[in-house]
VEXDREN-2710 file (C-alpha; in Angstrom, 1 decimal):
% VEXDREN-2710
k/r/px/py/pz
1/UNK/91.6/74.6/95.6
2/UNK/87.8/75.3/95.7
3/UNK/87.2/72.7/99.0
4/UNK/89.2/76.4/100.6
5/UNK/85.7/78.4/100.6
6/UNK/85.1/76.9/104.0
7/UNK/88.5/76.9/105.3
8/UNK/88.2/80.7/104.6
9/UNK/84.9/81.1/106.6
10/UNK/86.4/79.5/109.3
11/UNK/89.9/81.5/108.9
12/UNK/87.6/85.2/109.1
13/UNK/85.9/83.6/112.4
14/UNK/89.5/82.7/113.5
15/UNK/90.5/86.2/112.7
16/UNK/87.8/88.0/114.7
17/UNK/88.2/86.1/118.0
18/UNK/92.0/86.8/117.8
19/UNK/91.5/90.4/117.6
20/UNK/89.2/89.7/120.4
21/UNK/92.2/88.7/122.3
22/UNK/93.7/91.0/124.6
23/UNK/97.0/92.8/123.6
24/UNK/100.6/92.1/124.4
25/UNK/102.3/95.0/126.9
26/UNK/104.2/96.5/123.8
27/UNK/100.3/97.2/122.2
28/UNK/99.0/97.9/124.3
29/UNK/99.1/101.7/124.8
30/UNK/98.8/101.7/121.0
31/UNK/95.4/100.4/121.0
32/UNK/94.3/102.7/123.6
33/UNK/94.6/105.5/120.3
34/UNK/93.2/105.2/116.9
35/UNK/95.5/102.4/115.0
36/UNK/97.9/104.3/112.6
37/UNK/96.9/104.6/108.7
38/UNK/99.3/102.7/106.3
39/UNK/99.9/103.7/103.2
40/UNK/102.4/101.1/101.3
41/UNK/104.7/102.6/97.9
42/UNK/105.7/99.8/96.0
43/UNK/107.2/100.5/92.7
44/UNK/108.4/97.3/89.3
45/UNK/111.6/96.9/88.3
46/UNK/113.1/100.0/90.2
47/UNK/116.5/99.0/91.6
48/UNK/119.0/100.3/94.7
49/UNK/120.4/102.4/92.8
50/UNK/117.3/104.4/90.6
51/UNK/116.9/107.0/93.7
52/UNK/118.8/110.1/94.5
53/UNK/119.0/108.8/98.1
54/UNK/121.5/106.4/97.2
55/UNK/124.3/108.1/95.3
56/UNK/122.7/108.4/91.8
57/UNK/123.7/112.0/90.8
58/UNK/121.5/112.1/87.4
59/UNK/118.0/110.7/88.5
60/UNK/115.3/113.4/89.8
61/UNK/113.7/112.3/93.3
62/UNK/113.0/115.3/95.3
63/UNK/110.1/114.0/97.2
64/UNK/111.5/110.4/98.0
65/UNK/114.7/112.0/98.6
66/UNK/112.8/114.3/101.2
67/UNK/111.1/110.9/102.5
68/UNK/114.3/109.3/102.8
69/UNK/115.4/112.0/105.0
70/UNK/111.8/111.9/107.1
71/UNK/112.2/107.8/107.4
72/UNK/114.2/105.4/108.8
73/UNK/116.1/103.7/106.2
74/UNK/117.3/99.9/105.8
75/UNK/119.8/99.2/103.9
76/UNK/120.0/95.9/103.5
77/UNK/116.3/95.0/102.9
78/UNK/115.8/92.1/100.7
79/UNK/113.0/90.7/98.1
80/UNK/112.6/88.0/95.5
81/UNK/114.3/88.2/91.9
82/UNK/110.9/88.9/90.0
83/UNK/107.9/90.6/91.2
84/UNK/104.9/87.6/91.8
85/UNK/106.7/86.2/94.2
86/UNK/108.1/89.3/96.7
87/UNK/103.9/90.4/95.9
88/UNK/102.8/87.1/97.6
89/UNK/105.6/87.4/100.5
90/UNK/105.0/91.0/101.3
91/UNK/101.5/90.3/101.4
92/UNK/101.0/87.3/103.6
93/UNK/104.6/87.4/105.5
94/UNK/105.4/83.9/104.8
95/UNK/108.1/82.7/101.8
96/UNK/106.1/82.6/98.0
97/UNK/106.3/78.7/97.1
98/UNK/104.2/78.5/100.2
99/UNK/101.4/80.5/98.4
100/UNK/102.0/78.6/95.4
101/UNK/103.4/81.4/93.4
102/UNK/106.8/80.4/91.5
103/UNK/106.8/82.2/89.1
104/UNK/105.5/85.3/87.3
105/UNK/103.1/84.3/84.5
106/UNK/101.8/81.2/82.6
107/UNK/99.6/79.9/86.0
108/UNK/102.4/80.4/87.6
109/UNK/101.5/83.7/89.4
110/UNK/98.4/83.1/90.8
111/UNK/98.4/82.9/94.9
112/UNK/96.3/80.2/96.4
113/UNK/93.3/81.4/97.4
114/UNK/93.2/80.2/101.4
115/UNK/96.5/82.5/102.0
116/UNK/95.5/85.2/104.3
117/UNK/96.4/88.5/103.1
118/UNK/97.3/91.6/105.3
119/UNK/94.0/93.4/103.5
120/UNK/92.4/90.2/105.4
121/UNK/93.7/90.6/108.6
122/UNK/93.2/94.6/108.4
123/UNK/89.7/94.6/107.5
124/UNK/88.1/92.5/110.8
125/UNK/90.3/94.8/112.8
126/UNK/88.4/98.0/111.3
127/UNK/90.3/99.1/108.2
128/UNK/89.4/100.1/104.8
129/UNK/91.7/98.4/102.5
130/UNK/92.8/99.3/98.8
131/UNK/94.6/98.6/96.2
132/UNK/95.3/100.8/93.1
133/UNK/98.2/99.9/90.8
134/UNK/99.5/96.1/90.4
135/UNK/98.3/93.0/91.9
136/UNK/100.2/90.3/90.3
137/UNK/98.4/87.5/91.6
138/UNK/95.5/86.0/89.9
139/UNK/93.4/88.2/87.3
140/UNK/89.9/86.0/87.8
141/UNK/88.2/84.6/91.1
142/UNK/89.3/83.2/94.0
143/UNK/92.7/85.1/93.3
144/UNK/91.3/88.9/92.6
145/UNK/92.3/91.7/95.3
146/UNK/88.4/91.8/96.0
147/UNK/88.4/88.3/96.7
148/UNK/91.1/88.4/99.3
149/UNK/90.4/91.7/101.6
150/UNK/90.3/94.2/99.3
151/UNK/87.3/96.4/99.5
152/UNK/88.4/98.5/97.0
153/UNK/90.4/97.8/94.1
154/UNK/91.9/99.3/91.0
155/UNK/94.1/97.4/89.3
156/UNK/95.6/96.5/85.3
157/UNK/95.5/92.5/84.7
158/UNK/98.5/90.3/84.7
159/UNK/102.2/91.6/85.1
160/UNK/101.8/94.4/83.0
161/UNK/100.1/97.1/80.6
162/UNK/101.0/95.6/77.0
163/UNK/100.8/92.1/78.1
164/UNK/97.9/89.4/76.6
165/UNK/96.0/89.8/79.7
166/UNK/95.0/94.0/78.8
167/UNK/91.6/94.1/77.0
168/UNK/92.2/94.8/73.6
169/UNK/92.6/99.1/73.5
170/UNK/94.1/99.0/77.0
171/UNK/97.9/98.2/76.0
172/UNK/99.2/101.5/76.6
173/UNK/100.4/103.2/79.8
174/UNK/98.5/106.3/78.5
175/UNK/94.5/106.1/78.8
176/UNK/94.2/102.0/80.2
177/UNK/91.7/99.8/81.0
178/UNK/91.7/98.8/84.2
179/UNK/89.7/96.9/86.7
180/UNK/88.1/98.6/88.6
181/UNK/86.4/96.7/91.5
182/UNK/86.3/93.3/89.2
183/UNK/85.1/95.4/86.1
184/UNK/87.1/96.8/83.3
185/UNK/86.7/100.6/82.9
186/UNK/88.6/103.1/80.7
187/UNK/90.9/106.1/82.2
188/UNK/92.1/108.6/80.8
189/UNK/96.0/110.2/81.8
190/UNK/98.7/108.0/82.6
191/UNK/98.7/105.5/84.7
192/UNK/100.7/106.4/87.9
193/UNK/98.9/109.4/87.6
194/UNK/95.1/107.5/87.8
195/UNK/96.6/104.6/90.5
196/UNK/97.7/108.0/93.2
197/UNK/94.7/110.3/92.3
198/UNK/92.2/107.0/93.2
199/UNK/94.4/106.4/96.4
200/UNK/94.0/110.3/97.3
201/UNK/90.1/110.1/96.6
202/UNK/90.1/106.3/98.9
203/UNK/91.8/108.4/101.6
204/UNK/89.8/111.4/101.7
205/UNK/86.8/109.6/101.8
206/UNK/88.1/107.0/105.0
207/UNK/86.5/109.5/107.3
208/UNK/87.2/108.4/111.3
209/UNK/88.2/104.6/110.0
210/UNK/92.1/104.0/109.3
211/UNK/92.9/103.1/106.0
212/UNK/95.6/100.6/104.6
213/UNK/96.1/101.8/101.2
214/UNK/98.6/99.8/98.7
215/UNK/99.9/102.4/95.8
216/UNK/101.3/99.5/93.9
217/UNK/102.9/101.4/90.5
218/UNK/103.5/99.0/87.2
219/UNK/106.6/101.6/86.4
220/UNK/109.1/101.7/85.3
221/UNK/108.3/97.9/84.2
222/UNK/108.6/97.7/80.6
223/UNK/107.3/98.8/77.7
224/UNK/108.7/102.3/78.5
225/UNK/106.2/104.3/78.0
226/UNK/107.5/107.7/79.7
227/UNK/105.0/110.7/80.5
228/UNK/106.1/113.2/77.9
229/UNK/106.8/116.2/80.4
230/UNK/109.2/114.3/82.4
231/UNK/110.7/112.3/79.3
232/UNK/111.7/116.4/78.1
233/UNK/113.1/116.7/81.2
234/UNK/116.0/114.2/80.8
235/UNK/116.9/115.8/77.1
236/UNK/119.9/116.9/77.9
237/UNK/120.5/115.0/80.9
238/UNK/124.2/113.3/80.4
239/UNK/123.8/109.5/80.9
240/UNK/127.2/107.9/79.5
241/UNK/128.4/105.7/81.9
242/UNK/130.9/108.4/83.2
243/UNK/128.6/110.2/84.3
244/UNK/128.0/108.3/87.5
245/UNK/130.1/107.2/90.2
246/UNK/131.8/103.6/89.9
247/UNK/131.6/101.7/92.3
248/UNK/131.5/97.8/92.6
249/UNK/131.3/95.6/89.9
250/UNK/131.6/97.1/86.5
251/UNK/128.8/97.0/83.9
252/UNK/130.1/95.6/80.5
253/UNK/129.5/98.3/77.8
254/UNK/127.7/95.7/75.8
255/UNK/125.3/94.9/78.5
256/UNK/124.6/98.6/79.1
257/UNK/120.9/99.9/78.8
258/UNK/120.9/102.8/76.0
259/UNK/121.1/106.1/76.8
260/UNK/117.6/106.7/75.0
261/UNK/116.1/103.6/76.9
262/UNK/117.6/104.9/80.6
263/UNK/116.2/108.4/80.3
264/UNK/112.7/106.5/79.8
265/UNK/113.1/104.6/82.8
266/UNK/114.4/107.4/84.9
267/UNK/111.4/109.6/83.3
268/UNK/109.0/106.9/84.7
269/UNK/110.6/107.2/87.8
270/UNK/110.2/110.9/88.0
271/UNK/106.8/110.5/87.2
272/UNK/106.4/107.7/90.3
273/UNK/108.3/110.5/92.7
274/UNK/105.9/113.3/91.5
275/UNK/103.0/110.9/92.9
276/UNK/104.3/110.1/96.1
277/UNK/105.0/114.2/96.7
278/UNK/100.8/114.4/95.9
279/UNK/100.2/111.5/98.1
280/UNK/102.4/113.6/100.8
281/UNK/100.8/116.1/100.8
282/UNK/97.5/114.8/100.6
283/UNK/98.0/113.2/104.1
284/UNK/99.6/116.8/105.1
285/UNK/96.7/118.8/104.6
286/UNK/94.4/116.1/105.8
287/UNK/96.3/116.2/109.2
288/UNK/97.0/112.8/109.3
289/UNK/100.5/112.2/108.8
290/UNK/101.4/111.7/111.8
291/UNK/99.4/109.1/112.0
292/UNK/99.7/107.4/109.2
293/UNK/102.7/104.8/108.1
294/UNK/104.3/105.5/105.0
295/UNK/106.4/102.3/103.4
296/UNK/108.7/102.7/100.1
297/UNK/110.0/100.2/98.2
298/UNK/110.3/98.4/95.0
299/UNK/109.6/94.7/94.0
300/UNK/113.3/93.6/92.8
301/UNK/116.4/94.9/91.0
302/UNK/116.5/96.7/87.8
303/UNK/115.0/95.3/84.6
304/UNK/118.4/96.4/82.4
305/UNK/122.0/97.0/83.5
306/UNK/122.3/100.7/84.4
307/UNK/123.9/102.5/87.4
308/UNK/122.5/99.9/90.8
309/UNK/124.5/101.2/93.5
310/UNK/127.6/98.8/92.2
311/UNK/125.8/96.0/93.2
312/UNK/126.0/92.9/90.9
313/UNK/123.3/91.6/88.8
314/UNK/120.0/92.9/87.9
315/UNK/116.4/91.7/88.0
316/UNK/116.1/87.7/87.8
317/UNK/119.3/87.3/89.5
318/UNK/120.2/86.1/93.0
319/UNK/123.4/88.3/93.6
320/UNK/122.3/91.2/95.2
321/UNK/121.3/93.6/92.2
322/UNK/118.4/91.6/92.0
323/UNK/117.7/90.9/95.4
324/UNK/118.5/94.1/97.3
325/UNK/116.1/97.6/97.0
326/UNK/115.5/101.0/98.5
327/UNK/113.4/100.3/101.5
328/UNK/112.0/103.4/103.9
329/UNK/109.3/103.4/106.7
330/UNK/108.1/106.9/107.7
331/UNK/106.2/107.8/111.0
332/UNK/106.5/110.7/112.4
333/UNK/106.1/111.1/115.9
334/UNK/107.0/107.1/116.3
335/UNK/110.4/106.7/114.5
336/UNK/112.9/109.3/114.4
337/UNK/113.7/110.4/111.0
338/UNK/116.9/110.0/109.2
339/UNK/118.4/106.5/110.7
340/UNK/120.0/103.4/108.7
341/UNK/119.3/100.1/110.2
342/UNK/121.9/97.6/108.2
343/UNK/120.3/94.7/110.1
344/UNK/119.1/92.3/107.0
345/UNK/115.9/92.3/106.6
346/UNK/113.2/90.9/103.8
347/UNK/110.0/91.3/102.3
348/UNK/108.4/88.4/104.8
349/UNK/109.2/90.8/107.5
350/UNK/106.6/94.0/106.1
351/UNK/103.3/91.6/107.3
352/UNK/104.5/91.1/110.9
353/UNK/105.6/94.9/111.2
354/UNK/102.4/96.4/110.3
355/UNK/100.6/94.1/112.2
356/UNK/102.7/94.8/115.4
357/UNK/103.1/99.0/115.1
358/UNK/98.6/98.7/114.3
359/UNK/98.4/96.9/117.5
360/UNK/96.7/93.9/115.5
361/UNK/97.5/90.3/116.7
362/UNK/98.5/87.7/114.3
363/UNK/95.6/85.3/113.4
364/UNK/95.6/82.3/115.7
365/UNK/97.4/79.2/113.8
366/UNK/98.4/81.1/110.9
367/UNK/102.2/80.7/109.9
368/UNK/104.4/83.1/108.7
369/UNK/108.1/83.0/107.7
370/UNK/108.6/87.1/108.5
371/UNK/109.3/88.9/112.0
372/UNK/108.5/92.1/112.9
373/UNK/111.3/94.9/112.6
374/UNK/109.7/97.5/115.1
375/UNK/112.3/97.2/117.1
376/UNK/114.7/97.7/114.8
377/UNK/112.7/100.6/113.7
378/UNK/111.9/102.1/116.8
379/UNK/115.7/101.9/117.6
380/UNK/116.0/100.2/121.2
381/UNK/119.5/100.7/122.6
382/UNK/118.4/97.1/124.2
383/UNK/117.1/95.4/121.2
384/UNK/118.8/91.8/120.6
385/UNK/118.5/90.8/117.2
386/UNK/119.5/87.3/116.2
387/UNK/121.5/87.0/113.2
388/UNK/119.0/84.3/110.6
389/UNK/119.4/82.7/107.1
390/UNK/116.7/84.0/104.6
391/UNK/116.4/82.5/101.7
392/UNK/115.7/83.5/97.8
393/UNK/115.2/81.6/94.6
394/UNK/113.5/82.0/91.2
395/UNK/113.9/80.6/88.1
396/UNK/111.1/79.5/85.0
397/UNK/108.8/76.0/85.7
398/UNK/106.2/74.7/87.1
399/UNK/107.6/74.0/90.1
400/UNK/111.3/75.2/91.7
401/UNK/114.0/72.6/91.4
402/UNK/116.7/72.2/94.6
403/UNK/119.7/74.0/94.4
404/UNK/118.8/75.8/91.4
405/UNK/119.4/79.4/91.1
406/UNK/119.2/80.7/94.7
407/UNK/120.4/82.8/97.4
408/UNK/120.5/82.3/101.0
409/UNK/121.9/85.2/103.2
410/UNK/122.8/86.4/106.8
411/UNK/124.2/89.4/107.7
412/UNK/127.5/88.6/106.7
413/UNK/127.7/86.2/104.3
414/UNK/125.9/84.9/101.1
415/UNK/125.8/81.4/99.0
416/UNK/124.3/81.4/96.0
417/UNK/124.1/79.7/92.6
418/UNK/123.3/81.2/89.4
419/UNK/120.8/80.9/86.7
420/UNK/122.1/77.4/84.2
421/UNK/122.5/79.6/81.2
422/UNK/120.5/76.8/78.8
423/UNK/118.0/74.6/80.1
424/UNK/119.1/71.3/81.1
425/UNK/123.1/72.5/81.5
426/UNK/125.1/71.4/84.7
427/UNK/124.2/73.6/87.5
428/UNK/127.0/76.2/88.0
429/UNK/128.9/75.5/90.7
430/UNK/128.1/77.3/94.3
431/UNK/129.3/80.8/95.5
432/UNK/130.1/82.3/98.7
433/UNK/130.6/85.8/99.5
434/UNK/131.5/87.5/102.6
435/UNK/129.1/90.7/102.2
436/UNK/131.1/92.8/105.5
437/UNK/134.4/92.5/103.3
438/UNK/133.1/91.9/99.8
439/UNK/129.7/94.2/99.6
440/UNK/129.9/94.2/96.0
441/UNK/130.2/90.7/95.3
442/UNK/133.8/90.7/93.4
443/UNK/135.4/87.4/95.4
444/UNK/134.1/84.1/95.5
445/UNK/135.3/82.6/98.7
446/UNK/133.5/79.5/98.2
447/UNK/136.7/77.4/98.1
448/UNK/138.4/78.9/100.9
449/UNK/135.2/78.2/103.3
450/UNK/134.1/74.6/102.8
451/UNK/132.9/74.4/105.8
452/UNK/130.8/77.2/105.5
453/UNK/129.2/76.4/102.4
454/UNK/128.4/72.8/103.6
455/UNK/126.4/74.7/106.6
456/UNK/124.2/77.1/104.6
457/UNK/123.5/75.0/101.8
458/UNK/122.2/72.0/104.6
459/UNK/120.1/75.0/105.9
460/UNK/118.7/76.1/102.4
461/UNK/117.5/72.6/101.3
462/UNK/115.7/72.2/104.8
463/UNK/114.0/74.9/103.9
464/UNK/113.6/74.1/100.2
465/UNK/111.6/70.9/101.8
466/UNK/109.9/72.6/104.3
467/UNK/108.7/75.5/102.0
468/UNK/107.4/73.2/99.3
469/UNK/106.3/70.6/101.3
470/UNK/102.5/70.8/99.7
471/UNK/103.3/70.9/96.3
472/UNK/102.4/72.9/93.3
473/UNK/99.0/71.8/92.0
474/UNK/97.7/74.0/89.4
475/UNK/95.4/77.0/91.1
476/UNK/92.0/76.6/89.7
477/UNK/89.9/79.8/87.9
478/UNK/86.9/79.8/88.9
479/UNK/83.8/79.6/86.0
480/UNK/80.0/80.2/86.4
481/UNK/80.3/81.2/90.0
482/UNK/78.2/84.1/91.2
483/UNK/81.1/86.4/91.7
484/UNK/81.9/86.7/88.3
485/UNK/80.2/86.4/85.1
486/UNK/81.7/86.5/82.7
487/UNK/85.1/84.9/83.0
488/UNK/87.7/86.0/80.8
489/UNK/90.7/83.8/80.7
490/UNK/93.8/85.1/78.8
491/UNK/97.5/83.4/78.3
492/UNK/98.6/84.9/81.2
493/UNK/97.2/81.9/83.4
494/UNK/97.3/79.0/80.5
495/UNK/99.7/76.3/81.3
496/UNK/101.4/73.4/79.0
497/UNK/104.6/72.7/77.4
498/UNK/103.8/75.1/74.0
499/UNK/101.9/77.2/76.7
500/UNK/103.5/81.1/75.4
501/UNK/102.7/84.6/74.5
502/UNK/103.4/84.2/71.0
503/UNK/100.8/84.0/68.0
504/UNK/101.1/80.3/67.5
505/UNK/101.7/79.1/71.0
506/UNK/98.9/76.9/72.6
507/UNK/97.8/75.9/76.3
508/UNK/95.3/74.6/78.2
509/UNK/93.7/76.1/81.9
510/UNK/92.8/74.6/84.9
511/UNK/89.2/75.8/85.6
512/UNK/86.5/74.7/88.6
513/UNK/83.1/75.4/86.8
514/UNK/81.1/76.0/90.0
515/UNK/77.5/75.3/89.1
516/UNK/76.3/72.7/86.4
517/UNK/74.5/74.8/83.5
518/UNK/74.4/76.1/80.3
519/UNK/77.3/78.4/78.5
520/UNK/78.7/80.4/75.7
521/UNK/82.4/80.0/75.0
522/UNK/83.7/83.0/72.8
523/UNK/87.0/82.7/71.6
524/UNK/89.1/85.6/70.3
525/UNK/91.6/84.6/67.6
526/UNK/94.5/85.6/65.2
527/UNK/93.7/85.9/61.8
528/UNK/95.0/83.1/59.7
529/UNK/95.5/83.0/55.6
530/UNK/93.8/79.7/55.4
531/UNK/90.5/77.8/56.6
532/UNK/90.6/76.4/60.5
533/UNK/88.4/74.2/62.4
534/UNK/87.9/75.6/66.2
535/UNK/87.8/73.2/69.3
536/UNK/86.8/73.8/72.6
537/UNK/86.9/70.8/75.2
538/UNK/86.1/70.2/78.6
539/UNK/86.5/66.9/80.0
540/UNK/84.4/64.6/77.8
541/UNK/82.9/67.5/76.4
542/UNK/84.1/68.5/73.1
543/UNK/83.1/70.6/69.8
544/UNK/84.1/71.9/66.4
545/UNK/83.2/74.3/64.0
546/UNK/84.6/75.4/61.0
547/UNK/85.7/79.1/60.0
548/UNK/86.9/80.8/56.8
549/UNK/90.3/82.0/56.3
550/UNK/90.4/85.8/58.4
551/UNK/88.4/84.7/61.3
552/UNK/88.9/86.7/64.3
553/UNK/86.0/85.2/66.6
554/UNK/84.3/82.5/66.7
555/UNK/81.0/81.3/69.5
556/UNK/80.0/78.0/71.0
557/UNK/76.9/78.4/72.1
558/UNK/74.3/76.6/75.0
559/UNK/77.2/74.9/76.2
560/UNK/76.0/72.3/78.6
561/UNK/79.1/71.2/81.5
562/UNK/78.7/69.9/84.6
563/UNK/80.3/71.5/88.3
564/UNK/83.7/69.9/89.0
565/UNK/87.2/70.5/87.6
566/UNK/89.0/70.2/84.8
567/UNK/91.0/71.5/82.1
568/UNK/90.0/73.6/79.9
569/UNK/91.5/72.8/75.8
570/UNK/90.8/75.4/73.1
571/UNK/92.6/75.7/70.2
572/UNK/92.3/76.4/65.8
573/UNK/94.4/73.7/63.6
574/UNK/94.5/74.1/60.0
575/UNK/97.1/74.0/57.4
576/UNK/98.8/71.1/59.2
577/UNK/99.2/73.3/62.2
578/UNK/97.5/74.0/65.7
579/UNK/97.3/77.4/68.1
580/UNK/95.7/78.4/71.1
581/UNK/93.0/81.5/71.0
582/UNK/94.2/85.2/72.1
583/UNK/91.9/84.5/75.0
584/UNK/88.9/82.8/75.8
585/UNK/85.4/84.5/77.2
586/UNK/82.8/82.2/79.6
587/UNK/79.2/83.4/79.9
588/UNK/77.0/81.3/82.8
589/UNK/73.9/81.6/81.1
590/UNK/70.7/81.9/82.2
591/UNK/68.6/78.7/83.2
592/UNK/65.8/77.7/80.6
593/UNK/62.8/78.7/82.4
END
């Protein structure tokens, strides 16, 4: 992927003489004024049904309550299963295996590096972009938020606090270590609290330039780590099942998140609402909220079974309590306040929108998957609004597989196939659901509608072709490049059949060392009872050394590879056994003089 540095010189010149361009009639009185601020809310693992907005009687959401009231709600707005790949989609408008995520971890998560972001296409046209929160999609260069149109970024590493990517003494959600601007720093507080107060300070100091800020929150993605104050809050909070409505399709009892694990998610969650009342009235007593954008939403369904609305399914799932969240935009001035759109619409679409309401052309030859909903938004009596397919799918691999475990939807109806429940089974047979009559998902009409069923899953493997039509060759970390130095690479972005997060698993990582020299290879290891000998190859590089029972560390030093690809091997074996390091550390050293 590293021939892409000149494709993206050429894509920012590309960019600039399209902004050159003169606007469409629908812009064009927007580009006379200042271009609107955009501040986009984007929450993990926070399903339909974890807001007071939408029927949950027990949750605390005052301010996002009061936002849903000040917005324009749609309610059937659609994202991907896990989070990677809605990240990638709602960034870049265009469907995630096109960016070459497919997943959300084991090199699987990292987003090509010649995708144009919305930070990119933001920047040229005067913005200050940032990110505080989670990025998802690549911890080490090309892939960082700084290296694709973030000028400011503070972010944790991988998919999660507590996950191998968090330098060791940064695993909690209280006091982290996060990155900030490509270098790891500790905080102290919790971390929704650090992600909004950075996001206040990035919008106080914009000045006269608009801002696109991205609050990205990691909660209430496990571990659960609740903010004490708001976990007290829940104490006596009643929980049981009967105490919400029922609707839709029942949650089995045995399937149920515990009480105790449900008031630390909803905890979370009243942390995240407290945030986005600050970051309200930040913009309030700055003046600028009526011209700034406010988005909500959250990156897919509910980690655990709990109260979702009545929707079916959770997280990972293609039914619509994985696919379906809150979504709310909020301008005042521009959209009235209070509407429900129920046109279907999808994470593809946010790119196009924002580009469209800033009065910012889309980059000549650039293709996205998304349309704008502005006119949805704005609410045009006139508006004609095509019915379309869009299309979801997720499962674990390298690459996706056709016909396995996906969705594709219009406004009425849905076919879909579930997960295999082991690998290698016989794919589960094909559902349909008509979502006017059937909203929950109860009545699989599949055999009643042949003909119907034929249509849209001919549609969904023209697009399976179409959307993986380049492949899924490994993204390649950059080592030894000027940018970053050192490179830390961790088992978030290893790859390889025994490629895991557990003590003894083992992989291997796809790496571009960019200029030929000398280096030090640290690796960072789990203790073992018994003698090992350490290996780090490269190509037809390779060394050993030998360490004594206990060994947490070990150094290869004056390293000597050449620029090029390859793949990365590093690994202890002993005692008839072999396993990968807890991460590995790359120093470019200096040149002998």
């Amino acid at each position: 992927m590293l021939g892409g540095r000149p494709q993206r010189r050429f894509l920012a010149a590309a960019i600039f003489a399209a902004l050159a361009l003169p606007l469409g009639p629908t812009l064009g009185a927007q580009a006379e004024s200042r271009r609107p601020n955009i501040v986009l809310i984007m929450t993990d693992d926070q399903g339909y049904g974890d807001v007071g907005f939408h029927g949950n009687p027990q949750i605390r959401t005052p301010n996002l309550d009061r936002l849903a009231r000040e917005s324009v709600r749609l309610a059937n707005f659609c994202v991907s299963p896990v989070c990677s790949p809605t990240r990638s989609s709602l960034l870049t408008g265009r469907y995630n295996y096109r960016t070459g995520v497919v997943d959300t971890y084991l090199g699987r998560s990292m987003m090509r590096p010649d995708e144009t972001t919305l930070a990119e296409v933001l920047g040229p046209a005067g913005y200050r972009t940032g990110i505080f929160g989670k990025w998802h999609l690549g911890d080490d260069v090309p892939m960082r938020p700084i290296d694709q149109g973030f000028q400011r970024e503070l972010v944790i590493k991988g998919g999660g606090i507590g996950q191998p990517p968090d330098p060791p003494g940064g695993e909690h959600y209280l006091d982290p270590i996060l990155q900030d601007n490509g270098q790891p720093r500790k905080f102290q507080g919790y971390c929704s609290d650090i992600y909004t107060t950075a996001a206040i300070d990035f919008i106080k100091a914009s000045e006269d330039r608009p801002f696109f800020t991205y609050l990205a929150f990691n909660c209430p993605h496990e571990p659960l780590e609740a903010p004490a104050a708001e976990l007290a809050s829940y104490k006596d909070v009643d929980l049981s099942a009967s105490a919400f409505p029922q609707l839709g399709h029942p949650i089995p009892e045995t399937a149920r998140s515990p009480v105790k694990d449900i008031a630390r998610v909803y905890a979370m969650i009243t942390n995240i609402d407290t945030n986005v009342g600050r970051l309200l009235r930040a913009l309030d007593d700055r003046g600028i909220a009526r011209d700034t954008i406010v988005i909500f939403l959250s990156d897919n369904g509910p980690q655990r079974f709990r109260f979702n609305g009545g929707l079916r399914g959770a997280k990972g799932s293609t039914y619509d309590g994985g696919l379906r969240v809150p979504f709310l935009v909020r301008w005042p001035g521009h959209l009235a306040p209070g509407r429900v759109v129920d046109r279907l619409a999808a994470h593809i679409d946010v790119f196009p929108t924002l580009l469209d309401a800033c009065g910012v052309p889309l980059p000549a030859g650039l293709r996205i998957d998304g349309k704008s909903l502005m006119p949805l938004l704005r609410g045009d009596p006139n508006v004609v609004w095509p019915d379309r397919v869009l299309f979801f799918q997720w499962h674990r691999g390298d690459a996706p597989v056709l016909g396995r475990a996906f969705g594709a939807r219009t406004q009425r109806y849905k076919l879909l196939r579930r997960e295999s429940p082991p690998p290698g089974t016989k794919l589960p047979p094909l559902e349909l659901y008509d979502l006017e009559a059937d909203p929950y998902e109860e009545h699989n009409i599949a055999a009643e509608k042949h003909d119907r069923v034929d249509r849209m899953y001919a549609e969904y493997t023209d697009w399976f072709k179409d959307v993986t039509a380049r492949g899924f060759d490994p993204v390649r970390i950059d080592v030894g490049g000027p940018l970053e130095n050192p490179t830390i690479l961790t088992r978030q972005d290893w790859r390889g059949p025994r490629a895991g997060w557990k003590v003894n698993d083992l992989g291997y990582w796809e790496i571009q060392v960019v200029c030929t020299g000398r280096y030090r290879v640290d690796l960072r290891l789990a203790p073992r009872r018994f003698a090992t000998i350490a290996h780090v190859k490269l190509g037809k590089f390779e060394r050993t050394m030998s360490l004594e029972p206990g060994a947490t560390a070990c150094t290869f030093t004056d390293v000597e590879w050449p620029a090029g690809p390859g793949r990365l091997e590093t690994w202890v074996e002993g005692n008839r056994n072999t396993a990968g390091p807890l991460d590995v550390t790359i120093h470019r050293l200096a040149d002998r003089p």
